[in-house]
C-alpha positions in Angstrom: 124.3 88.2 73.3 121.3 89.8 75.6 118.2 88.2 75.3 114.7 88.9 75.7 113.3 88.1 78.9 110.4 90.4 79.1 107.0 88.0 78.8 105.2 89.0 75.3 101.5 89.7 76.3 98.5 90.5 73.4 97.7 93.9 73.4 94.4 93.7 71.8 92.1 90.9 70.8 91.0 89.5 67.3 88.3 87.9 66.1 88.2 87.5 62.0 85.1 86.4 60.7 84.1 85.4 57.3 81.7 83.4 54.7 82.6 80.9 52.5 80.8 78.8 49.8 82.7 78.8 46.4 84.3 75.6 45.4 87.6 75.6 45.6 89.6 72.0 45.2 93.1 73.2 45.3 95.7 72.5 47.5 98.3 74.6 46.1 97.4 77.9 46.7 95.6 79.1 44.1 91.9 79.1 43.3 89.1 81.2 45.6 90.2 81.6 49.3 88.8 84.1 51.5 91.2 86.2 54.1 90.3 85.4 58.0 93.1 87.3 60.0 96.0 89.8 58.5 98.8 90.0 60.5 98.8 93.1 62.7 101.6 95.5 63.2 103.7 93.4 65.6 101.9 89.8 64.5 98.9 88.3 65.5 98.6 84.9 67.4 95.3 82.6 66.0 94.5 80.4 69.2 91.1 78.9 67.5 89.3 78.5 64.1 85.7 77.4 64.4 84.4 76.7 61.4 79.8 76.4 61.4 78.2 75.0 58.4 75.3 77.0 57.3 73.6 74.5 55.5 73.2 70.4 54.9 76.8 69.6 54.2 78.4 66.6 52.0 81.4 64.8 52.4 84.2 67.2 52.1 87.3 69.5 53.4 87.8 73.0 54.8 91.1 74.2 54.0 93.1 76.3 56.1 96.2 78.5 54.3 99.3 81.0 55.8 100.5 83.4 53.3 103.2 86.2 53.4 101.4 88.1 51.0 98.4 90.1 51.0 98.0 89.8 47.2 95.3 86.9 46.4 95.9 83.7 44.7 99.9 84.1 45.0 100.7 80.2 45.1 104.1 80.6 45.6 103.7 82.9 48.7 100.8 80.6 50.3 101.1 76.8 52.0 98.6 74.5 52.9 98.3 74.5 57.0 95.6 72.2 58.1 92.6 70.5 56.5 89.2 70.1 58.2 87.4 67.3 56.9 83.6 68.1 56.8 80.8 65.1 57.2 77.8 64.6 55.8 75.2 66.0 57.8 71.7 66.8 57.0 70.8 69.7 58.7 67.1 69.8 60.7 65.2 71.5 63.3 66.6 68.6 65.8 69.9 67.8 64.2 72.6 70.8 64.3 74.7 71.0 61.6 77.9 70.6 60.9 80.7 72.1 63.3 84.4 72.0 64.5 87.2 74.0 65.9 91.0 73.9 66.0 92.9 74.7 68.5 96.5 75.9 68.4 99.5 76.3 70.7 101.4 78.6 68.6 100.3 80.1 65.3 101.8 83.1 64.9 100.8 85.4 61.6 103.4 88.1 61.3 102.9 91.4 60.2 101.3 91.7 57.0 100.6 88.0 56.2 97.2 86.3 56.2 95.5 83.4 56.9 93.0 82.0 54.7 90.4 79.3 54.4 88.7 77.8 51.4 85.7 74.8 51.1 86.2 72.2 48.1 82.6 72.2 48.1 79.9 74.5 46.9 78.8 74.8 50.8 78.0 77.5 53.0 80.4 77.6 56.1 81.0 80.4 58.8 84.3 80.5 59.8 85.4 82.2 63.0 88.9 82.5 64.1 89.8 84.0 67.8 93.0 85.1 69.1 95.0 88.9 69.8 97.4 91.2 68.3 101.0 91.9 69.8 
């Protein structure tokens, strides 16, 4: 059986960028969740996921989703990957606000599937996720 022994490089880079601030405390899938990265036509790799707080933030979570659907809230298509936990932080003119990033060694989104991200609070968050398609 041959196998491949060419070295996969990304063709082009990604950054997906998007707001979030509608509650959302589900874990399963279903409830408000905003789209970050679609896979491209060969896959896309996700090396970060910053996520900003635009506000003064409370206790909380960020929630970070892979789905092999496009369709939204399709709970049986979309699995809980990582959650950020947010701190309380009261935002100021000498205290930045709240802010974090993930790193990951391999997260691959294939063709077609998304990654998403939902807050379980009613919080304002930029969320920034770097990486390439293949």
């Amino acid at each position: 059986m041959p196998a491949n022994v060419q070295p996969l490089f990304l063709l082009t880079p990604v950054i997906g960028m998007v707001k979030i601030a509608t509650a959302n405390t589900a874990r399963d899938g279903s409830g408000t969740m905003s789209t970050i990265v679609t896979g491209g036509t060969n896959g896309t790799t996700v090396t970060t996921l910053q996520v900003k707080a635009e506000v003064t933030t409370t206790a909380g979570v960020i929630r970070v989703y892979v789905s092999n659907t496009t369709a939204a809230n399709t709970t049986a298509n979309t699995f809980l990957l990582k959650e950020i936990v947010v701190t309380a932080v009261t935002a100021s003119g000498t205290a930045a606000s709240f802010d974090s990033t993930l790193t990951f060694d391999d997260l691959k989104i294939p063709s077609g599937s998304t990654l998403r991200v939902s807050t379980d609070k009613a919080e304002s968050f930029s969320v920034t996720a770097r990486g390439g398609d293949y």
